[in-house]
C-alpha positions, 0 to 999 in steps of 0.5 A: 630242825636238826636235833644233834648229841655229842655224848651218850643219852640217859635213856641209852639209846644211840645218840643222833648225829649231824656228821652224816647229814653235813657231810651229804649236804657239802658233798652236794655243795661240791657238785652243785658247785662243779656242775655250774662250772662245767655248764658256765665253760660249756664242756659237760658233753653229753648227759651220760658223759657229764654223769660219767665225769662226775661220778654219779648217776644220770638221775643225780646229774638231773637232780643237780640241774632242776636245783640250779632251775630252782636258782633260776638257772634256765640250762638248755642242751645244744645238739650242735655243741654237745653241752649243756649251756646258760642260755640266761646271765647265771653265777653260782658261788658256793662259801663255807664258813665254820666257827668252832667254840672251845671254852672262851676261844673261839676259831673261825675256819672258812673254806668257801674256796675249797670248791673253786678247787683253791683247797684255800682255808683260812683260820684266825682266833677271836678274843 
């Protein structure tokens, strides 16, 4: 459980914030995400160069990979092709939805597509 505060605490000491541990958590949406699309088009190339191109580690690469294992993704490595590839019918899809309330007002933003690389968000008000 998340325990979160937007304002300063009576007994003063620093209030927890959520910002940082979402920001870690979407980040790593963004990778998953572009790791599967790199894996389904079988161009990641070899495992320093795909960490090289996404810009992290070779450890965060497999770190990646074992959650896409976790998914049931079954990812071999082809000498031959140079990549990693799906040897199973595997598809990942990455949605984001925000609601934010203000008073009586309430706006839902959604930005799923934001890691298909569409940058598409969408807001709408809801009486």
């Amino acid at each position: 459980m998340t325990r979160w505060t937007t304002g300063s605490t009576q007994d003063n000491t620093k209030p927890l914030s959520f910002k940082p541990r979402l920001m870690k958590n979407l980040k790593t949406l963004e990778r998953l995400q572009q790791l599967h699309l790199r894996i389904k088009n079988e161009n990641t190339g070899s495992p320093k160069e795909l960490a090289d191109l996404m810009q992290i580690s070779q450890r965060s690469v497999y770190i990646l990979m074992n959650k896409l294992k976790d998914y049931n993704a079954d990812i071999r490595y082809s000498r031959n092709k140079e990549t990693y590839c799906y040897t199973n019918v595997f598809d990942l899809q990455v949605a984001i939805s925000v609601t934010v309330l203000n008073g009586d007002e309430v706006t839902e933003i959604f930005g799923g597509s934001y890691f298909l690389g569409e940058k598409l968000h969408l807001a709408r008000k809801l009486q």
